[in-house]
C-alpha positions in Angstrom: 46.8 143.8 33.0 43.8 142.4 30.9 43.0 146.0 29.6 46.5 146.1 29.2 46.8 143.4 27.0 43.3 144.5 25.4 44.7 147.8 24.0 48.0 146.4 23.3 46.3 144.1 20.6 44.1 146.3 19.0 47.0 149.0 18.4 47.9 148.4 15.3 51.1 149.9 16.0 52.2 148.2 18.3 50.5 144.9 17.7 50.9 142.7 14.8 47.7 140.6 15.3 44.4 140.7 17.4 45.5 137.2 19.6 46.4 137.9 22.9 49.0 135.1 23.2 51.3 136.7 20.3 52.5 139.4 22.8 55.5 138.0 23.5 56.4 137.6 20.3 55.8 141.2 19.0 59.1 142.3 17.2 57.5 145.8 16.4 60.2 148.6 16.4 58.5 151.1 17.9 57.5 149.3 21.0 60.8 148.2 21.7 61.9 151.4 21.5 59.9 153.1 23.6 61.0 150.0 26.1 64.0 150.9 25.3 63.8 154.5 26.3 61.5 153.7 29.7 65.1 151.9 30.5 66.7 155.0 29.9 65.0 157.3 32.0 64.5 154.4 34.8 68.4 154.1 35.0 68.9 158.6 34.8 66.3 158.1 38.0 68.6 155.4 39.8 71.4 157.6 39.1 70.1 160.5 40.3 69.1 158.9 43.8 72.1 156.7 44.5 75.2 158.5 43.3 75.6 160.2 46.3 75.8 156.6 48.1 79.3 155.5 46.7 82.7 156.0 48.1 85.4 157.8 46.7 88.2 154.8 45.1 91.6 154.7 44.7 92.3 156.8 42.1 90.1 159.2 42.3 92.1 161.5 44.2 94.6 161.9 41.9 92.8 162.3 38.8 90.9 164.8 40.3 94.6 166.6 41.0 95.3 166.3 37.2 91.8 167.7 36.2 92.6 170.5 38.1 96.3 170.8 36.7 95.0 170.4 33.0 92.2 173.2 33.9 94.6 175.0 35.2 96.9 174.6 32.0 94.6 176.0 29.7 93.2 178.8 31.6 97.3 180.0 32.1 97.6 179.8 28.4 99.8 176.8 28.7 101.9 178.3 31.8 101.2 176.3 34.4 102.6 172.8 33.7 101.8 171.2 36.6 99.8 168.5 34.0 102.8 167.5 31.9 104.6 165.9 35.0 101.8 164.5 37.4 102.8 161.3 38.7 102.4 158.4 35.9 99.1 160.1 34.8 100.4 162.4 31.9 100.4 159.4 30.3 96.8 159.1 30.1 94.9 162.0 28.2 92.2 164.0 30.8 88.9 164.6 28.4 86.8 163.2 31.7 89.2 164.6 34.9 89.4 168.3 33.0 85.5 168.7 32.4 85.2 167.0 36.1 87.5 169.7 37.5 85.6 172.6 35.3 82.1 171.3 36.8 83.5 171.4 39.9 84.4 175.0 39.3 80.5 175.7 39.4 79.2 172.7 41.3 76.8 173.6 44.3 77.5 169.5 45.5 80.8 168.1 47.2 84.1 167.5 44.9 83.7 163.9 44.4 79.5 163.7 44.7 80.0 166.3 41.3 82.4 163.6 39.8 80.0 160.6 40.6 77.3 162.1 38.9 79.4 163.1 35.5 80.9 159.5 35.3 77.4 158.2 36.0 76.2 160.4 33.4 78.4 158.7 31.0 77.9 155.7 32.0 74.4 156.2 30.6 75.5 156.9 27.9 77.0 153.7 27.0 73.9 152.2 27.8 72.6 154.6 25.0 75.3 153.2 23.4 75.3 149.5 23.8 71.1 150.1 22.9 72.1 151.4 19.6 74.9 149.1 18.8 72.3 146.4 19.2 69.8 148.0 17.6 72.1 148.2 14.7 72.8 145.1 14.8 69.6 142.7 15.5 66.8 145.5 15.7 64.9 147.5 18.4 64.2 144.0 20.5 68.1 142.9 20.5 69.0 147.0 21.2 66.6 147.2 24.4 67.8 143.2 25.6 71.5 144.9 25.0 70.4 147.9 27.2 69.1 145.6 29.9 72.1 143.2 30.2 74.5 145.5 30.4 72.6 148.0 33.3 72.1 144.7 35.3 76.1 143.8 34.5 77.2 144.7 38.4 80.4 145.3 37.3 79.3 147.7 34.7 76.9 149.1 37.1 78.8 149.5 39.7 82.0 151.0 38.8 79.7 153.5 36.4 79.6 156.0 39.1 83.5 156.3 40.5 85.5 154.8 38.0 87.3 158.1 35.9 89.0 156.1 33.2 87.5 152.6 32.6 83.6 153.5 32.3 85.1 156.4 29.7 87.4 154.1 27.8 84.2 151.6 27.5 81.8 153.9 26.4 83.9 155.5 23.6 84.7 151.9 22.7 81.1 151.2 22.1 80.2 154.0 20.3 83.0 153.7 18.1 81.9 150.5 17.0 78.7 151.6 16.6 79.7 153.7 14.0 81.7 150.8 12.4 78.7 148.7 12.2 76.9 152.0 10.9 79.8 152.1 8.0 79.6 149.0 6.9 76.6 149.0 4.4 78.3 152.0 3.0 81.4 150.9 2.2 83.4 151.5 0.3 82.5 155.5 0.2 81.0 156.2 3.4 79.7 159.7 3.9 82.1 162.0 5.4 79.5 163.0 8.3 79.6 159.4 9.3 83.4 159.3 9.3 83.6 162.4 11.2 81.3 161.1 14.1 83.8 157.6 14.0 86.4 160.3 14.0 85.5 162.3 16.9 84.3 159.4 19.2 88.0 157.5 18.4 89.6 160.7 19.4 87.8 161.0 22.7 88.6 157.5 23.4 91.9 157.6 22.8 91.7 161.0 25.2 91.0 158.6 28.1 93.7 156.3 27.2 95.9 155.8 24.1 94.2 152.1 23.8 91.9 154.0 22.0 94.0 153.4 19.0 93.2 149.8 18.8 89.9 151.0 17.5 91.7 152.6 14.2 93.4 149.1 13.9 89.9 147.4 14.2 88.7 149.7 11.3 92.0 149.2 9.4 91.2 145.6 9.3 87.4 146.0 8.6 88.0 147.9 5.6 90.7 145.2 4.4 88.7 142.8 4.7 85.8 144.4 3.0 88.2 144.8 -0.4 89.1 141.2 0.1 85.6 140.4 0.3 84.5 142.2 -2.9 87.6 141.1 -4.6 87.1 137.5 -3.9 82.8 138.4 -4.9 83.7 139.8 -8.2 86.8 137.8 -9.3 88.8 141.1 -9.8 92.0 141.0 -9.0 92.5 144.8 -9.9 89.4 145.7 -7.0 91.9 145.1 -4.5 94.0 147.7 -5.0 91.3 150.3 -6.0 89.8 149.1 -3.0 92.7 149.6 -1.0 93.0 153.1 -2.5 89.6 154.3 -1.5 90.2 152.7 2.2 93.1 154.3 2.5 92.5 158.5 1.6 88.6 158.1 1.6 87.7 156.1 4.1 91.0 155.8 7.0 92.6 159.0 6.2 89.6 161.6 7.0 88.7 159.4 10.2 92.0 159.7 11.7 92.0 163.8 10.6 90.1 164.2 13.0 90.6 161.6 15.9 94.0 162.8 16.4 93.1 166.3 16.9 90.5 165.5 19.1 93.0 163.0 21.3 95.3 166.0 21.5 92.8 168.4 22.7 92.8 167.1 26.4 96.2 166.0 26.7 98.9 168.5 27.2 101.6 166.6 27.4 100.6 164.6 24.0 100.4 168.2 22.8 104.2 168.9 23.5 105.2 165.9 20.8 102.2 165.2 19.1 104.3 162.0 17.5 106.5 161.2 19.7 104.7 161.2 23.1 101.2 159.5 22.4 104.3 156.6 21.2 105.8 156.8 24.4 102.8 156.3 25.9 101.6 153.5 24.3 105.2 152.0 24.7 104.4 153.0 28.7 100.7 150.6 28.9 102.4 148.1 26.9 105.6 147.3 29.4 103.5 148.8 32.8 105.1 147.4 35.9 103.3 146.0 38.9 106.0 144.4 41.4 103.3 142.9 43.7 101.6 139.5 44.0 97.1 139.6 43.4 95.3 137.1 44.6 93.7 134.6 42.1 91.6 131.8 42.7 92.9 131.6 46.8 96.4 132.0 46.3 98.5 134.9 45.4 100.3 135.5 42.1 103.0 137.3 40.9 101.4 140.2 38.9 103.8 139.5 35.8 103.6 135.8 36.0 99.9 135.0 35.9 98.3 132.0 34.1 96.6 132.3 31.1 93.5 131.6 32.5 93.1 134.6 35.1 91.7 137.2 32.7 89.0 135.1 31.1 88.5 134.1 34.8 87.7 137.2 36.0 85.7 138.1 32.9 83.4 134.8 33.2 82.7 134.8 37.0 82.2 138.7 36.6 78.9 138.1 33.9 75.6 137.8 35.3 74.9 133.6 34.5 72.4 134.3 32.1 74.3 136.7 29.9 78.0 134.0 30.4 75.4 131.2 29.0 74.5 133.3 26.2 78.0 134.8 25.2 79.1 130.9 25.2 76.6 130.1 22.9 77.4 132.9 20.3 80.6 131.3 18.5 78.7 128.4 18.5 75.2 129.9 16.6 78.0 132.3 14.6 79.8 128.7 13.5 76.4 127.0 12.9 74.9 130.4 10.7 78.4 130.1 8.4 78.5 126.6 7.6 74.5 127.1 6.8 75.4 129.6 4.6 78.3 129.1 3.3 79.6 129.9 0.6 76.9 132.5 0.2 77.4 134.5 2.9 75.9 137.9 3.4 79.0 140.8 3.6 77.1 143.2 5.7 76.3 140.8 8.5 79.1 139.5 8.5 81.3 142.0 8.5 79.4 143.7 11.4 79.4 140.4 13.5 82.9 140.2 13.1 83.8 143.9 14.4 81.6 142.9 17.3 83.7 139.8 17.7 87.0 141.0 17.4 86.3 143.6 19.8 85.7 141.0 22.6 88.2 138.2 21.2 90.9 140.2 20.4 92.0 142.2 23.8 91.9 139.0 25.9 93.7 137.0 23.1 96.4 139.4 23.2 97.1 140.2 26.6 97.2 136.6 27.2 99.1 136.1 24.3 102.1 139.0 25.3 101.7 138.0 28.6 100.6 141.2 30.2 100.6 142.4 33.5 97.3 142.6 35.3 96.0 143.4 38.8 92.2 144.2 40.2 91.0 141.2 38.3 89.0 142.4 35.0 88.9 146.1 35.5 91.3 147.3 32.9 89.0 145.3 30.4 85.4 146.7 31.6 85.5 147.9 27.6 84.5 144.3 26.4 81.3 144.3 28.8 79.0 146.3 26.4 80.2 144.2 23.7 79.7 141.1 25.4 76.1 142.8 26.2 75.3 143.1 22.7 76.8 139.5 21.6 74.3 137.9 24.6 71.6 140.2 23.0 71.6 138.7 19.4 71.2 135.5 20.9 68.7 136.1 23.5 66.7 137.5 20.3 67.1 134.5 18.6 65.7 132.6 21.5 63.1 134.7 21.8 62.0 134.1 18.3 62.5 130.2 18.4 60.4 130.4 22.3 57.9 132.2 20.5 57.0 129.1 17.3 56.9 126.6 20.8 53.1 125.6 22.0 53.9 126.6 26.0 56.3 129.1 25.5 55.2 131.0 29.0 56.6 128.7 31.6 60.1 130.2 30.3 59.4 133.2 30.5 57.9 132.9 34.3 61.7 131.1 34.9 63.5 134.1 33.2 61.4 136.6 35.5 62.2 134.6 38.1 65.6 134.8 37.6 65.6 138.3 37.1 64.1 139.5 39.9 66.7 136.8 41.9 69.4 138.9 40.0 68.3 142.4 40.9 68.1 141.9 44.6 71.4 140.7 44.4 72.4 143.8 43.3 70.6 145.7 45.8 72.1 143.5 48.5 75.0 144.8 47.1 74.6 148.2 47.1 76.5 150.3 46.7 79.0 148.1 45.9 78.0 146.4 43.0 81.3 145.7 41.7 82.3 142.9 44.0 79.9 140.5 42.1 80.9 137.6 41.6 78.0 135.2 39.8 76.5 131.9 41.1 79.8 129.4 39.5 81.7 130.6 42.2 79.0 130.4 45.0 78.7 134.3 44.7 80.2 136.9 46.6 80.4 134.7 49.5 81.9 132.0 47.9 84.3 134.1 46.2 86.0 136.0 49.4 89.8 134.9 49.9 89.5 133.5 46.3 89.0 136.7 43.9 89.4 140.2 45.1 86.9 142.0 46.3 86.5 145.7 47.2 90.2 146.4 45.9 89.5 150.5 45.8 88.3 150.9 49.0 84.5 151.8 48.2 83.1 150.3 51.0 85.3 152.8 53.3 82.8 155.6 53.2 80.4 153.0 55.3 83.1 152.0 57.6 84.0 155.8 58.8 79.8 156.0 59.5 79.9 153.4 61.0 83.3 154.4 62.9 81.4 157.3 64.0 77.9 156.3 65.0 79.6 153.7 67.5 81.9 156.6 69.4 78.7 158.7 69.3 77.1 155.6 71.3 80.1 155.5 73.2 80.8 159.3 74.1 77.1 160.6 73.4 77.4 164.6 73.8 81.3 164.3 74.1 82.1 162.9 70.9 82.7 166.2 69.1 84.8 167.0 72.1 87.2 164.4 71.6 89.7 163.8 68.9 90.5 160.6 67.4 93.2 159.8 64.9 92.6 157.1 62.3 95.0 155.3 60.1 93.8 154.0 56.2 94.8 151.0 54.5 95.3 152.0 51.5 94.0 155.4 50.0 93.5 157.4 52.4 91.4 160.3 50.8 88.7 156.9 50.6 87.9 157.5 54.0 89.5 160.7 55.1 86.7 162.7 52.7 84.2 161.2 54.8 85.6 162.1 58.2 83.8 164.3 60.7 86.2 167.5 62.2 87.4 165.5 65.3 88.8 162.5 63.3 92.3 162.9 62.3 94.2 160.9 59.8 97.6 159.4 60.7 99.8 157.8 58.5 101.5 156.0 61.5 99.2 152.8 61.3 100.9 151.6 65.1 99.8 154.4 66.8 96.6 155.6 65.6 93.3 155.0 67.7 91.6 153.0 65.6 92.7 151.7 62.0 90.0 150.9 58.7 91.4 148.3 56.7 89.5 146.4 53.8 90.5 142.9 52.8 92.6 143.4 49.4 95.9 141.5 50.4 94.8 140.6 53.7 95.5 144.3 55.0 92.4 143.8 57.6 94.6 140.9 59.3 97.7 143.4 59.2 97.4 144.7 62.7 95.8 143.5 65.6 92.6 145.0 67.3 89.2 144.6 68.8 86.6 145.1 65.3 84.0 147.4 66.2 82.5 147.8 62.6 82.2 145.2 59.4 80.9 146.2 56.0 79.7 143.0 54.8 77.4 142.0 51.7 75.6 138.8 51.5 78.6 136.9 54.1 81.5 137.9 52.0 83.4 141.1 54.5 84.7 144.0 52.2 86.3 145.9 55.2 86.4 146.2 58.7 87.0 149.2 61.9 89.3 148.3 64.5 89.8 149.6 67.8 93.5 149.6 68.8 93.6 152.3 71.6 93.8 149.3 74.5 96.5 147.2 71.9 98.3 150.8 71.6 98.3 151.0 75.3 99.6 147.4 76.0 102.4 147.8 73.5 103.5 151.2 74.9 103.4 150.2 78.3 105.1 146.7 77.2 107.8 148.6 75.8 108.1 151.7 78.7 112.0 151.4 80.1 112.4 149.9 83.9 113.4 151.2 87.2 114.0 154.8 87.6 113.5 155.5 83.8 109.8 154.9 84.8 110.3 158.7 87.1 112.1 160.2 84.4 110.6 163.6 83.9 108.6 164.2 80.6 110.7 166.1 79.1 113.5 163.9 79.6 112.5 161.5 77.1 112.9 164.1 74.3 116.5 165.1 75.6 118.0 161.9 76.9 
């Protein structure tokens, strides 16, 4: 570490002076950078040796059906419309299920290993993303801390490697405002190469989900409030509508030339009413229906009637504590910075702080405002998390650069390790189901079971049917592949049936079936009796559970076997009574 610290200083490239005890002050871009990158390839390596450990979720199985179907549409010439009618999800445009379905063409791996690794792919790329943002932003230091708080976000993390429409949404959401930060010292004639990569990243958003379109509202508003601002700087009233003018056909116009295209590409049935449908479908999100009760904070909830308070719940105990602590303090430091400088604020940070702001404000405000249904806790808002990365960032760099003036500034640091180190074995306690985090307010994972949901799609099921198996091959030794078991599924079956060895058979008829895997989203492991032979647990919080039911199949059927001389009935009486 000494020589280390020796050559680190008397680089001048990557050192600004000879003292040793300036390191951790350093704000040189290129170190940061190459930090930056090192986290890169660190979290390509995780990928590349985990993705194989998590289980196939809920609704993977039918995107993967309406990959396919597009696929299929395209290579028919438009025959085969099996896409523009699949279940609720024609809805949703299929940029991530169709190049799935296409890799799985050529894939040498298993259908769903092939998908893990794609959406983890992309998950690194809005850590690429967030990193950029950031470094937009604040600089190289604030890009790499960006970087870091979102790869050690579980629920980021976690959901990166099966999650087909979330991870997608939020990383076309981070880009995009990327390149709305990247606009802004521009304005008001940006180049047309930098609306065209807005553009194109919009588009693919809004390919995973109409939402997408919130972003064109977002830079709607950005570019009004940039002619406001100049109108108000130069005391021009005439500005506003030449401003307005240029936003409009210069600026707005070629962006959304090519996003719509671009949205259109991987959605056939968008493609059948280019106007009409991506309404409907936006129209669809907007009044979606969820007749069922979620659990929220140990008691269960109508889906439509929740309080105001379970989103931003969800969102806070979801945060690792050090990145909640420093979102909290962002409005305030934001507040503090424009009373400081007011009235002579600076447009381009301000303008980019407030895109970054809205984008995290703005969806919760609104679905708490309308009311909106929600279910699975946060997950249909994992698109604010790289934001919220980025927003803890800017003020983690601040800190850094007030720690670094202080006399003692190391026994921080030595906490913050600390911390960190505390954090990331949490996450491999986890493993692989990162996603079930719940931070230290609640008392953790443990404290949080029967209170918050926990492994609502089922990823802890590919551990239950090993650990199904490995006890009958105890059990049975050399007979186990003799013998044939049936095996009922709470909930979607395909998130244990892929996993099944040739003698297990899945049953639909729960009542009957040998032995039944049930995980603990609406108390579904206390829905039928039977002795438990396997638990996946993680860190004393139980995610789902085996049970043995062949004795409590045999009591009931002999319970409910007819008396006297129905009991010598021949066999195949009871079919033909």
């Amino acid at each position: 570490m000494d020589a280390f610290i020796t050559w680190l200083a008397a680089n001048p490239v990557l050192a600004r002076t000879t003292r040793v005890s300036s390191w951790p002050r350093t704000s040189d871009e290129f170190f940061w950078k190459r930090l930056s990158f090192g986290l890169t390839i660190f979290a390509v390596v995780l990928v590349l040796l985990t993705f194989r450990d998590y289980g196939v979720t809920w609704d993977e199985d039918a995107h993967n059906w309406y990959g396919n179907f597009v696929l299929d549409y395209y290579l028919s010439f438009f025959i085969d419309q099996n896409a523009l009618h699949w279940r609720d999800l024609y809805n949703y445009g299929a940029i991530f299920d169709t190049l799935a379905a296409a890799l799985n063409r050529v894939s040498p791996i298993g259908i769903y290993e092939t998908r893990h690794l794609l959406n983890a792919v992309i998950g690194i790329l809005g850590l690429v993303g967030c990193c950029k943002l950031g470094h937009a932003m604040g600089g190289a230091r604030t890009g790499f801390l960006a970087a870091l708080f979102l790869l050690l976000t579980p629920n980021y993390y976690g959901q990166m490697f099966n999650n087909p429409k979330d991870i997608p949404f939020a990383v076309g959401v981070v880009w995009a405002t990327y390149y709305m930060v990247r606009i802004v010292p521009v304005l008001p004639r940006p180049p047309l190469r930098l609306l065209i990569k807005f553009g194109v990243v919009v588009g693919m958003t809004m390919g995973v989900r109409i939402g997408g379109l919130m972003l064109l509202c977002y830079f709607s508003l950005l570019l009004a409030v940039d002619g406001i601002w100049r109108t108000i700087a130069t005391r021009r009233a005439s500005l506003l509508i030449e401003s307005a003018r240029i936003a409009l056909w210069r600026v707005l116009f070629p962006a959304v030339v090519f996003a719509y295209p671009v949205m259109l590409l991987f959605w056939p049935w968008g493609q059948t009413d280019p106007i009409e449908n991506p309404l409907r479908a936006l129209a669809f999100f907007s009044h979606q229906t969820f007749p069922f009760s979620t659990l929220f904070a140990g008691r269960f909830v109508p889906a439509s009637d929740l309080p105001w308070t379970y989103l931003p719940t969800y969102i806070a105990l979801a945060l690792p504590e050090l990145v909640l602590v420093l979102l909290l303090c962002a409005p305030v430091l934001a507040g503090t910075a424009i009373l400081r400088e007011w009235p002579h604020l600076r447009r381009e940070p301000a303008l980019t702080h407030f895109v970054l702001g809205l984008g995290i404000a703005f969806p919760v405000a609104f679905t708490i405002a309308i009311n909106a249904v929600l279910f699975d806790g946060m997950r249909h808002f994992i698109f604010v998390l790289p934001l919220i990365a980025v927003a803890a960032a800017l003020v983690a760099d601040q800190a850094c650069t007030r720690l670094a003036r202080l006399p003692r500034w190391w026994p921080i640091y030595v906490m913050l390790l600390i911390y960190g180190i505390g954090h990331i074995s949490i996450m491999v306690m986890l493993h692989p189901n990162q996603y079930v985090y719940y931070n230290a307010f609640v008392g953790g994972v443990d404290g949080a079971q029967q209170k918050f949901k926990l492994d609502y799609w089922a990823n802890s099921y590919a551990e239950a049917v090993q650990g199904l198996e490995n006890y009958l091959y105890a059990a049975y030794g050399p007979d186990f592949e003799d013998r044939e078991f049936t095996v009922a599924v709470c909930g979607p079956p395909i998130s244990a049936d892929y996993y099944f060895p040739e003698n297990f058979r899945f049953t639909r008829q729960r009542f009957q079936a040998d032995f039944f895997i049930a995980f603990t989203k609406d108390n579904c492991d206390r829905s039928l009796p039977g002795r438990p032979i396997y638990r996946v647990e993680r860190m004393g919080a139980l995610l789902s559970v085996v049970l043995d039911r062949r004795n409590t199949f045999a009591e009931q059927r002999t319970a409910k076997r007819p008396l006297g001389g129905g009991l010598l009935r021949p066999a195949w009486g009871w079919a033909n009574p």
